[in-house]
C-alpha positions as CSV (number, residue, x, y, z in Angstrom):
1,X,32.3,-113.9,176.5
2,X,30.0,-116.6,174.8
3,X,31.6,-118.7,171.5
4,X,29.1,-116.7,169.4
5,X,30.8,-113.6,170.1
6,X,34.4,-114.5,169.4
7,X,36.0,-112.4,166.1
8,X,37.9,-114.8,163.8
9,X,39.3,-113.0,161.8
10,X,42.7,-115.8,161.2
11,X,40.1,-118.4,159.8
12,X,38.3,-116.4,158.0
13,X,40.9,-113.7,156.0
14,X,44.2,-115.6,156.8
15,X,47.2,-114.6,159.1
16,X,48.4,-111.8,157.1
17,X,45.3,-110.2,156.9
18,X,45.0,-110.7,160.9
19,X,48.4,-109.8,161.8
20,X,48.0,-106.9,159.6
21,X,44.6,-105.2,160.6
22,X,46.8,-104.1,163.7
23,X,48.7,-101.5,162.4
24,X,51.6,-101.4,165.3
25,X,51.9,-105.2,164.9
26,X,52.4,-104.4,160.9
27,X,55.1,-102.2,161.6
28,X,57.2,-104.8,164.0
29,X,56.6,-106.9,161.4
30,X,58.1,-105.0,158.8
31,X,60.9,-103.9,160.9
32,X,61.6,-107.7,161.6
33,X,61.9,-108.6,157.9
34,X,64.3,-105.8,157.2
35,X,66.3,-107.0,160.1
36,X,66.6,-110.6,158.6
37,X,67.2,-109.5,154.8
38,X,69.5,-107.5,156.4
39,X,71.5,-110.2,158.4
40,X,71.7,-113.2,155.9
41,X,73.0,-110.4,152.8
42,X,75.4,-107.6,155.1
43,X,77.5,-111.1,155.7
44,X,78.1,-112.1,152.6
45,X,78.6,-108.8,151.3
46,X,81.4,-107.9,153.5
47,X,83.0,-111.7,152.5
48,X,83.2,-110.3,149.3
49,X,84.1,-107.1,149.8
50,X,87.2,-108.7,152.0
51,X,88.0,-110.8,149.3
52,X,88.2,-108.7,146.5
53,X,90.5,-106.7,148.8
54,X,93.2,-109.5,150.1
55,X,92.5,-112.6,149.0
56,X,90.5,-115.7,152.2
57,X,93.0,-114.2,154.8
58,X,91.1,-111.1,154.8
59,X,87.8,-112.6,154.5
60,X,88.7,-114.5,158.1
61,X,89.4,-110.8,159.1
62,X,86.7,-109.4,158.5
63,X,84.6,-111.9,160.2
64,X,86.9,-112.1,163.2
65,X,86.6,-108.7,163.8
66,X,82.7,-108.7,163.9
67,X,82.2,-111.8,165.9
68,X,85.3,-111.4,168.4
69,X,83.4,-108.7,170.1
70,X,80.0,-110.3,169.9
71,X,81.7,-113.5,171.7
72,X,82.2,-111.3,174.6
73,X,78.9,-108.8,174.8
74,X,75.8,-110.3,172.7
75,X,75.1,-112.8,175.0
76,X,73.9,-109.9,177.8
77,X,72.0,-108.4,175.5
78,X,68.9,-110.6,176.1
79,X,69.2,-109.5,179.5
80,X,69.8,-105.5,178.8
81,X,66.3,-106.0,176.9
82,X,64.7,-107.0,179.6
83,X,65.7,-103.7,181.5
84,X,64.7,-101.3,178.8
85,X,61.4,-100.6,176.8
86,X,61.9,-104.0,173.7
87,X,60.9,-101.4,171.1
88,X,63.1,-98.7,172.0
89,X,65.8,-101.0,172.3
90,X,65.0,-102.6,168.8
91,X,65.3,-99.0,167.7
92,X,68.3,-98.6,168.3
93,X,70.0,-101.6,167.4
94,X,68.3,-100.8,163.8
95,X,69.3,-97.2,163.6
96,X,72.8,-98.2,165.0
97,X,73.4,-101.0,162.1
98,X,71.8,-99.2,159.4
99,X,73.9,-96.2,160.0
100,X,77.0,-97.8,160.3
101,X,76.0,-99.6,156.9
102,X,75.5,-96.6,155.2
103,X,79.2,-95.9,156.6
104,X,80.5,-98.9,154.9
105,X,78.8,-98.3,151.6
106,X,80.4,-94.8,151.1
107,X,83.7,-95.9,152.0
108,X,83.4,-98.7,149.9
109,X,82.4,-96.4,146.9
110,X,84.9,-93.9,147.7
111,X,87.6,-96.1,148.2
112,X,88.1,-95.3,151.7
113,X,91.2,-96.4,154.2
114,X,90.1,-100.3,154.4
115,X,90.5,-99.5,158.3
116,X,87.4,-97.9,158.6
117,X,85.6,-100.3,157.0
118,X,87.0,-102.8,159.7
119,X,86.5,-100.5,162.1
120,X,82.7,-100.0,161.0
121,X,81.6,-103.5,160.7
122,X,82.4,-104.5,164.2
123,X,79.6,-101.6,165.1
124,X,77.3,-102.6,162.8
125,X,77.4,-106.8,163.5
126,X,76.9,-105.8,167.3
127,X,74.1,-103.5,166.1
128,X,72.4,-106.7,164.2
129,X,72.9,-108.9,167.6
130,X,69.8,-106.8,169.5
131,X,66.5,-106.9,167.6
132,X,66.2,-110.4,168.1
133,X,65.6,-110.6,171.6
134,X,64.0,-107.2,171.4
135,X,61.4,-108.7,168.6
136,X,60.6,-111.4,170.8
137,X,59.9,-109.2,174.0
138,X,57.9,-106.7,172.6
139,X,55.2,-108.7,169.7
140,X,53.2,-109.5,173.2
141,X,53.1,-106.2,173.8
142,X,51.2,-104.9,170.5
143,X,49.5,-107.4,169.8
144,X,45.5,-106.8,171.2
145,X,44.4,-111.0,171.7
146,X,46.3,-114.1,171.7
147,X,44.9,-114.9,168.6
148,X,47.0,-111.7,167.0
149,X,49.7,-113.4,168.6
150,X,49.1,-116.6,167.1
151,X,49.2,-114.7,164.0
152,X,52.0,-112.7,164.3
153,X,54.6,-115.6,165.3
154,X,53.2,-117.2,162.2
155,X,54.1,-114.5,160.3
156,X,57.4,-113.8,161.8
157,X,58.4,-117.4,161.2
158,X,57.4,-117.2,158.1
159,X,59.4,-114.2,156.9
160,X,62.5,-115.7,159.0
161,X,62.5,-119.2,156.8
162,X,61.7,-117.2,153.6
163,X,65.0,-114.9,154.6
164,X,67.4,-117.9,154.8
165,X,66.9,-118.5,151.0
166,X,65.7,-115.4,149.4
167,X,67.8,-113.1,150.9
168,X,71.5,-114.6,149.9
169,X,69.6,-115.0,146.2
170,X,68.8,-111.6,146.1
171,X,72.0,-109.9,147.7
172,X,74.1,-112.2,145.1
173,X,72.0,-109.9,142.3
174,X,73.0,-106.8,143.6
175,X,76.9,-107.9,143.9
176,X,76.8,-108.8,140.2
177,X,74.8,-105.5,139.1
178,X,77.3,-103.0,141.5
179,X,79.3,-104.9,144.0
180,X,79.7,-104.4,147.4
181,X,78.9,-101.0,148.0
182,X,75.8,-101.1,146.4
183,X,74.7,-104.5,147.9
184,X,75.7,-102.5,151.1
185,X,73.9,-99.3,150.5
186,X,70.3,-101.3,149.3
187,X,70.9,-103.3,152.6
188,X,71.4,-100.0,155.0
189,X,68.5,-98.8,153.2
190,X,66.1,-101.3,154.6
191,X,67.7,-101.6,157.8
192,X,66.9,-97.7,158.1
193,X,63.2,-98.2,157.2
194,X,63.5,-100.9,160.1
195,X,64.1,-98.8,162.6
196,X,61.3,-95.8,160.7
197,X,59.0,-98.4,161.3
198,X,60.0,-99.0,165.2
199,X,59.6,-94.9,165.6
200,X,56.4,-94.6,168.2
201,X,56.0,-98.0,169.9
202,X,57.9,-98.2,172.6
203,X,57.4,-101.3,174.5
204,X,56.2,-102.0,177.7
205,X,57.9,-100.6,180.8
206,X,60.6,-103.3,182.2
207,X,59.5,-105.5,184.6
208,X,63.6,-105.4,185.8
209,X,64.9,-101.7,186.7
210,X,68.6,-101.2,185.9
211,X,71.1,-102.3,189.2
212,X,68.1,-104.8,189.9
213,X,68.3,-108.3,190.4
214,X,71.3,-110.8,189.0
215,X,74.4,-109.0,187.7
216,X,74.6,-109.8,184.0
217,X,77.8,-111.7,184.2
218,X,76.3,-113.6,187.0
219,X,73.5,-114.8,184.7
220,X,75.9,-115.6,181.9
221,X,78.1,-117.7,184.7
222,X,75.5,-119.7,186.0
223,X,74.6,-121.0,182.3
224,X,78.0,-122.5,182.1
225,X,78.1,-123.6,185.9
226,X,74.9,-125.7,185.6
227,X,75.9,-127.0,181.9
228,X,79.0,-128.0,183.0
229,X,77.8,-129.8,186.1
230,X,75.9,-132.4,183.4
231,X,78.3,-134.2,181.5
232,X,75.8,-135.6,178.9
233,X,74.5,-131.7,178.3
234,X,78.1,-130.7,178.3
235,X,79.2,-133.3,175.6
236,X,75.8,-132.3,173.2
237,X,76.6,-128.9,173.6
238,X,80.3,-129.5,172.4
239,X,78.9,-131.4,169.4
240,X,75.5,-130.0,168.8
241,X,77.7,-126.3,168.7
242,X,80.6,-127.3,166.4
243,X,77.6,-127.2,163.7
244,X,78.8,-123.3,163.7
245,X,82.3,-124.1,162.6
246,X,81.0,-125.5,159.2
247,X,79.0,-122.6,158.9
248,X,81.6,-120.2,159.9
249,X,84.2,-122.2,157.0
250,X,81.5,-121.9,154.3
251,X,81.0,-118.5,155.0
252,X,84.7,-118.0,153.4
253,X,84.5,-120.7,151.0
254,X,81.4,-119.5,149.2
255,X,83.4,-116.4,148.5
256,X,86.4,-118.7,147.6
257,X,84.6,-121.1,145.6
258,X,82.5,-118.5,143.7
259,X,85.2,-116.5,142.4
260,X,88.6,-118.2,142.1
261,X,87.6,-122.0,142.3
262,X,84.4,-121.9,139.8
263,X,84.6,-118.5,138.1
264,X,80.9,-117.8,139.0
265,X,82.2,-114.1,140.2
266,X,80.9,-112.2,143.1
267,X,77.5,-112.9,143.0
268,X,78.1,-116.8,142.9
269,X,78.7,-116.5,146.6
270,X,75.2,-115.4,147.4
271,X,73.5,-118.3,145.1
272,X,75.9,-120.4,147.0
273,X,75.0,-119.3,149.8
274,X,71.4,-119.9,149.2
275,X,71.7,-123.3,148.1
276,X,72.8,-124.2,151.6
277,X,69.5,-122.7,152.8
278,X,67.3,-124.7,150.7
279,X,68.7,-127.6,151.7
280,X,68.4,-126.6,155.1
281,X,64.6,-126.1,154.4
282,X,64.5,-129.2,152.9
283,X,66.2,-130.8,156.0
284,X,63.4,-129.4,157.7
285,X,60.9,-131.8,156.1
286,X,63.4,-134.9,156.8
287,X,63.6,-134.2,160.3
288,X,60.1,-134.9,160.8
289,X,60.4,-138.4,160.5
290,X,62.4,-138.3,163.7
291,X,59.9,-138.3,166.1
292,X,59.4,-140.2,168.8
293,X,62.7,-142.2,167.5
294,X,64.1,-144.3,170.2
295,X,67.7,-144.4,169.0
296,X,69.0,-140.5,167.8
297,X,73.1,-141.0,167.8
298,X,72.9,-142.8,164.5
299,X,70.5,-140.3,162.7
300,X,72.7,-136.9,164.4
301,X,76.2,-139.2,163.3
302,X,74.8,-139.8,159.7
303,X,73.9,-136.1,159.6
304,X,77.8,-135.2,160.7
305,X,79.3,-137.4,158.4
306,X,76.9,-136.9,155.2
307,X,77.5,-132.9,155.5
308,X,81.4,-133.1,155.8
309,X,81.6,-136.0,153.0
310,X,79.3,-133.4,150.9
311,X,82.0,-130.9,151.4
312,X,84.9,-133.3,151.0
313,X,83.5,-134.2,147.9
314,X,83.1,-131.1,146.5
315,X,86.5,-130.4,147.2
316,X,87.7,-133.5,145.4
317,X,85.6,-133.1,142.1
318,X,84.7,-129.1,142.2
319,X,82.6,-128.7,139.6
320,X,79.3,-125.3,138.8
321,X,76.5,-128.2,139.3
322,X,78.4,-130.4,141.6
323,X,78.7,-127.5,144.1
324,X,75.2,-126.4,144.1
325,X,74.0,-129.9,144.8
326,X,76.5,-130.9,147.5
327,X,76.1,-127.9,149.4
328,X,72.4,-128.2,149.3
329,X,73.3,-131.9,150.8
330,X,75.5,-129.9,153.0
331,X,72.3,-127.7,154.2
332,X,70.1,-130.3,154.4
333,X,72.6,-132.9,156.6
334,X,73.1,-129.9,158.9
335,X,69.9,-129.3,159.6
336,X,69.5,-133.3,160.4
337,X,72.1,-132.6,162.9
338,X,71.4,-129.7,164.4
339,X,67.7,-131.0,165.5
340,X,69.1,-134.3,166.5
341,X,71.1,-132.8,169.0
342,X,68.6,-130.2,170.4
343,X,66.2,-133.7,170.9
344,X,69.1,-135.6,172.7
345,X,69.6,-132.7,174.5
346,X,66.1,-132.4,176.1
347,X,66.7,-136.0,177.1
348,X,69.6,-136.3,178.4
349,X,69.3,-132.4,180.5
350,X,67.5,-132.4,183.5
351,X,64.4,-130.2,183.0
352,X,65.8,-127.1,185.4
353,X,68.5,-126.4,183.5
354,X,67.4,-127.0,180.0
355,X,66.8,-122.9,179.4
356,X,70.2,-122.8,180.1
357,X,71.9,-125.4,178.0
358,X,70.2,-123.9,175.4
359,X,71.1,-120.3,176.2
360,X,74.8,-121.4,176.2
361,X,74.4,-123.2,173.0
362,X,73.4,-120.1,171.4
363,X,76.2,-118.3,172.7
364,X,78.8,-120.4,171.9
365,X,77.7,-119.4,167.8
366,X,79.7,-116.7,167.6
367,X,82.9,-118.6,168.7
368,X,82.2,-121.6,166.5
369,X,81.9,-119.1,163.3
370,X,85.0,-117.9,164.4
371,X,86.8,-120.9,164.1
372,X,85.3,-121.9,160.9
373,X,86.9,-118.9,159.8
374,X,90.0,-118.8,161.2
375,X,90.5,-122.8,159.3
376,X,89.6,-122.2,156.1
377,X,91.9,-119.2,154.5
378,X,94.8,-121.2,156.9
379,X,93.8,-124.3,155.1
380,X,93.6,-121.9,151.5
381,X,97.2,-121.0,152.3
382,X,98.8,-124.5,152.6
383,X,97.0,-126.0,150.1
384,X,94.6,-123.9,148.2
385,X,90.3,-123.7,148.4
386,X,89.7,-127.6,147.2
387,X,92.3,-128.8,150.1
388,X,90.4,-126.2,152.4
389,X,87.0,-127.8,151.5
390,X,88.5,-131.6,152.6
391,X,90.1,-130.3,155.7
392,X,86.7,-128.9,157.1
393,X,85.3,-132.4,156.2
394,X,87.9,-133.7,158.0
395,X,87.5,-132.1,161.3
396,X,84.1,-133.2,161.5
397,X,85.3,-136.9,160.9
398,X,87.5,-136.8,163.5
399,X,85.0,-135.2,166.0
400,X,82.9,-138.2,165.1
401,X,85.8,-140.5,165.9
402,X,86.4,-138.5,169.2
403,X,82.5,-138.4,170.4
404,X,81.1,-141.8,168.9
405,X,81.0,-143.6,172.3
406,X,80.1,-141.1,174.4
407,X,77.1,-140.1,172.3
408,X,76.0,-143.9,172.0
409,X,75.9,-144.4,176.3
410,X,73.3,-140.9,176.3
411,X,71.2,-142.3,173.5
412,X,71.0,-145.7,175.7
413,X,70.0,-144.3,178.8
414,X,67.6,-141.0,177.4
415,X,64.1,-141.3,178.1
416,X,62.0,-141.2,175.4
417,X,57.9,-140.2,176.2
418,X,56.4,-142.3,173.1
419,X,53.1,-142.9,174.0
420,X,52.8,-139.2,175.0
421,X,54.3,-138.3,171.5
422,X,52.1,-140.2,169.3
423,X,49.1,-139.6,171.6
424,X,50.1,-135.6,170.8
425,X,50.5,-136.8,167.0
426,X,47.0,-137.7,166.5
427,X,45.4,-134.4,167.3
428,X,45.3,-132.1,164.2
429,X,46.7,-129.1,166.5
430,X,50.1,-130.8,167.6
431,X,50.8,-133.0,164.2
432,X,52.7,-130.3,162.5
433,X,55.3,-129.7,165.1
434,X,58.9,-130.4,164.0
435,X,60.5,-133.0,166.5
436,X,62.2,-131.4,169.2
437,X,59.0,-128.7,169.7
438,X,56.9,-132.0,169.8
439,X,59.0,-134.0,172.3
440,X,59.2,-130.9,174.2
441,X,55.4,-131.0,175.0
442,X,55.3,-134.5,175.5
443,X,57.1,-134.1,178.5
444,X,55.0,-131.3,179.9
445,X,51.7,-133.6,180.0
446,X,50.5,-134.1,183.2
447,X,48.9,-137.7,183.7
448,X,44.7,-137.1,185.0
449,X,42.3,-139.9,186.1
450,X,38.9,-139.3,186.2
451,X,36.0,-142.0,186.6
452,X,32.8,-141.3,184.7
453,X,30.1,-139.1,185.4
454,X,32.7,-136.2,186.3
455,X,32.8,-133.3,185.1
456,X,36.2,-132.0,183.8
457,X,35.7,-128.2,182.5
458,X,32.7,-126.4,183.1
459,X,31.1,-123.7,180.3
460,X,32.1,-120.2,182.0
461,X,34.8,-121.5,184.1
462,X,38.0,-119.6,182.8
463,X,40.8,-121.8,181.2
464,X,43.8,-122.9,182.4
465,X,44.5,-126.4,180.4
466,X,44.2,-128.2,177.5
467,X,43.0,-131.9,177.8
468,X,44.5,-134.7,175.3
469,X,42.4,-138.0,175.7
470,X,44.2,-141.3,175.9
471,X,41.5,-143.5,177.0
472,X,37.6,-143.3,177.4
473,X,34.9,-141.0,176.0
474,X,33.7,-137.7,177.3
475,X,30.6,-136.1,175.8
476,X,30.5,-131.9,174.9
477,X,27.2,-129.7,175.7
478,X,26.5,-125.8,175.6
479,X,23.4,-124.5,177.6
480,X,23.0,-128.4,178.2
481,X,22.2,-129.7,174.6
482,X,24.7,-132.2,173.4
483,X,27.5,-131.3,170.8
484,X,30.0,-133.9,170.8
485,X,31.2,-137.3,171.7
486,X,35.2,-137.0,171.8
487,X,37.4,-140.5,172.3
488,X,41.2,-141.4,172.1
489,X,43.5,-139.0,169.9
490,X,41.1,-136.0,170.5
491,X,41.7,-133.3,172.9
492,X,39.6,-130.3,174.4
493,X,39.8,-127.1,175.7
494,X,41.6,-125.3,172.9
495,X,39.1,-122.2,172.4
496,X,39.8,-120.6,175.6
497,X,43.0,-120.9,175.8
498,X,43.8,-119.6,172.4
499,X,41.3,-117.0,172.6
500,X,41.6,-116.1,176.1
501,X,37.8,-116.9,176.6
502,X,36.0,-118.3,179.2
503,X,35.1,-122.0,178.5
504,X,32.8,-122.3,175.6
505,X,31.1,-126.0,176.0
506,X,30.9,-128.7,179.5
507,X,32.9,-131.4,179.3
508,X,32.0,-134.9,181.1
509,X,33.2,-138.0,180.7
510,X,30.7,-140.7,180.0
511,X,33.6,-143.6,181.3
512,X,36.4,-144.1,183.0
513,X,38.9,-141.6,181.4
514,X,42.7,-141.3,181.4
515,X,43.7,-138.0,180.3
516,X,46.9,-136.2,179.8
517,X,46.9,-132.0,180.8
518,X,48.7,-129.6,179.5
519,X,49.3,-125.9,180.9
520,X,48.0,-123.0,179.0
521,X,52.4,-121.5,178.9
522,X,53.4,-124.4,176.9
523,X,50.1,-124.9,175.2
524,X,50.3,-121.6,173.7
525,X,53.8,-121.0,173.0
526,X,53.8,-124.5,171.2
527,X,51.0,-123.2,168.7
528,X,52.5,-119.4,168.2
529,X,55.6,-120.1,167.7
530,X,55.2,-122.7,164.7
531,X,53.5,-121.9,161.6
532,X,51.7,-124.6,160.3
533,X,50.4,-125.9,164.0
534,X,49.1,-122.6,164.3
535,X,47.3,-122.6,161.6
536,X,46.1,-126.3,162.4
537,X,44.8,-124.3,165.7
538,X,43.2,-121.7,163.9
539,X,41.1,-123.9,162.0
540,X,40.2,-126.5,164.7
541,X,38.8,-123.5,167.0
542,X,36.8,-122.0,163.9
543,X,35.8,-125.7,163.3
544,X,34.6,-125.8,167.0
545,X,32.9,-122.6,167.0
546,X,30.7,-123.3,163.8
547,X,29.7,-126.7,165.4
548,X,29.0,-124.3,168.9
549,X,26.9,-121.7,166.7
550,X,25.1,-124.2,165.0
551,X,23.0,-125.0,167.8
């Protein structure tokens, strides 16, 4: 297929509108957006709920008994979705939640035995542990080019950064209009059109049959083995992971702090709540600045220390504003952590097993949240919420104390690819990359040398790289008239592989060029699964293709 011929519509109507036009896509979409509301409100509304019904020892109940079982079955569950069809299985996990919602808002409303509401939310939590995985596996399934799939990770990111601050807002408006039972019912509600949306698109048929392949538990095993056998990925995944323990204690002390500490009632928790995710989205922004940083410990300590002296503050002088200030601090210093670790992670794990040091980070979530909650109404009892609030920050002092040495020898000896990252932070496609995305594809270049006159893609050929330029000049022709002169900090070879085209223009280089390559994989998931460098995509191939039109 020549340039000319190539539909655009992401340039020219925007994202939505190209995410949209594909009617299946729209529906995952919409399914995935009721999924996230869902998450970030059902939590806080049964924190309240608990509370209102026995006080911060039954707010630790109530998320012990919906994490405990997760600790010990979500983690297959990315697995079991590769051995069914991702929609059905996102289905399912929809239906299942919403339905055991519903349950919990009636016997809210009708004042029900408490034990079947503890008995209910376990169900529904391990319901709201699926779609995730099953989202991921099945958007390249519906989408019709990999220019809809550009689109629809930007809009899926999108919606998941919006949740994290909206959706606590929003679900601390329907505690203070009807309390928990309506907050629950409005959230089963969408969770229900969720899975509505999900009816008809199955998925594609698993590439893994059940009784095929490695036992679950085996795959779940061998993450820990080959974690464990790295003592620097052992020690980051200790710290990086006890991030989850402050989120699992201020899951109990909004609800604390909200209605017995500052008298905000019920649906103070959820304003709380989301002023710990605007500064994580401000954190965001800050984190930027970290790339290509030689030395990471300090900027990961400070990011420790700042969030629990945030929090002991708070519990010193607890005051309306004070609190929605320091635990925006709090958001924002976490987030500073948490992508300081993940960086020091890629460098210090080997490259083989760095799918599964993350895998087992992300399992060990549900254990940390535990703990958090376990602390804080123990803490509550001995002391009261303001003593609670210090003793959190203290843990985190002392696992500074405990890991400072030990994080300062794997910042010494990490390797750092810096001329690869600022090479990648010239080109308008890769510049909006947060850090550890950006560092991540520094170390999948591939070094080329190629002396002038040769020719590096040819127009028709199909596409299997990208091509970053660190030194020399090439020059660009289609049908053998000349188009462009590209030199240092420019890159080439974008349009096929975002488009799944053949190649649009020659490329030769007119000296002696050093080039870095980079695979189509990690070219592509780089660009789809980050908004703004997607977009930056979007407009450099539309830019390309006007100049290729033009002649």
């Amino acid at each position: 297929m020549e340039a000319g011929s190539v539909v655009r519509p992401a340039s020219k109507r925007g994202v939505f509108v190209t995410a949209f036009r594909n009617r299946s896509l729209l529906r995952v979409e919409l399914a995935w957006l009721a999924f996230n509301g869902t998450e970030w409100g059902v939590w806080l509304t049964m924190s309240v709920w608990a509370y209102t019904n026995g006080g911060a020892a039954a707010v630790s109940l109530i998320i012990l008994v919906q994490l405990v079982p997760c600790i010990f079955i979500s983690p297959y569950f990315g697995a079991i979705t590769d051995r069914a069809r991702a929609g059905r299985v996102l289905f399912v996990g929809l239906l299942i939640a919403g339905l055991a919602m519903a349950g919990l808002a009636l016997a809210m409303a009708l004042g029900a035995p408490r034990a079947l509401v503890y008995m209910l939310a376990p169900i529904m939590n391990l319901a709201l542990s699926i779609p995730r995985p099953a989202q991921a596996a099945l958007l390249p399934s519906v989408v019709r080019s990999p220019l809809e799939l550009t689109a629809a990770n930007v809009v899926s990111s999108w919606m998941e950064n919006a949740s994290v601050l909206i959706a606590p807002a929003l679900t601390g408006v329907l505690l203070g209009i009807g309390g928990p039972e309506l907050s629950a019912g409005v959230l089963a509600a969408c969770t229900l059109a969720g899975a509505f949306m999900m009816v008809g698109i199955p998925g594609p048929r698993p590439l893994t049959k059940p009784g095929e392949g490695t036992s679950l538990t085996a795959e779940v095993r061998e993450s820990v083995a080959a974690v464990w056998r790295v003592p620097a990925a052992r020690t980051l995944v200790g710290v990086v992971g006890s991030q989850y323990i402050l989120i699992g204690a201020l899951d109990v002390l909004y609800v604390v702090l909200a209605i017995t500490t500052l008298g905000l009632g019920e649906s103070g928790a959820g304003f709380l709540n989301a002023a710990f995710g605007l500064g994580g989205l401000l954190g965001a922004a800050v984190t930027a600045t970290l790339v290509a940083r030689r030395r990471l410990a300090p900027a990961l300590i400070a990011g420790i220390l700042t969030a629990a002296l945030a929090l002991g503050v708070l519990g010193i002088f607890p005051t309306v504003i004070g609190a929605f200030v320091l635990i925006t601090v709090a958001g924002l210093s976490r987030t500073v952590f948490d992508v300081t670790g993940r960086i020091l992670l890629q460098r210090a794990a080997p490259p083989q097993v760095l799918g599964q040091v993350f895998a087992l980070l992300e399992s060990l979530m549900d254990a940390g949240l535990a703990f958090g909650a376990i602390l804080v109404p123990v803490l509550v009892g001995l002391s009261g919420a303001r003593a609670a609030l210090v003793g959190t920050a203290l843990v985190f002092f002392v696992l500074v104390a405990v890991a400072w040495r030990r994080l300062r020898t794997i910042d010494d000896s990490a390797d750092v690819p810096q001329v690869q990252i600022q090479l990648l932070r010239r080109i308008p496609i890769f510049s909006p990359l947060p850090a550890p995305e950006l560092e991540s594809l520094a170390r999948a270049l591939v070094p080329v040398e190629a002396l002038a006159g040769t020719t590096l893609i040819t127009e028709g050929d199909c596409g299997d790289c990208f091509y970053a330029i660190a030194d020399g000049r090439v020059s660009v022709t289609k049908h053998g008239q000349d188009v462009a002169t590209l030199s240092r900090g420019q890159g080439f070879g974008e349009i096929a592989l975002i488009q799944d085209v053949p190649r649009t223009a020659t490329v030769v280089a007119l000296t002696d060029v050093s080039l870095y390559a980079l695979e189509k994989e990690p070219f592509v998931l780089a660009l789809t699964g980050h908004a703004p460098a997607a977009r930056a995509a979007d407009d450099m191939v539309a830019k390309r293709l006007e100049e290729l039109e033009a002649l």
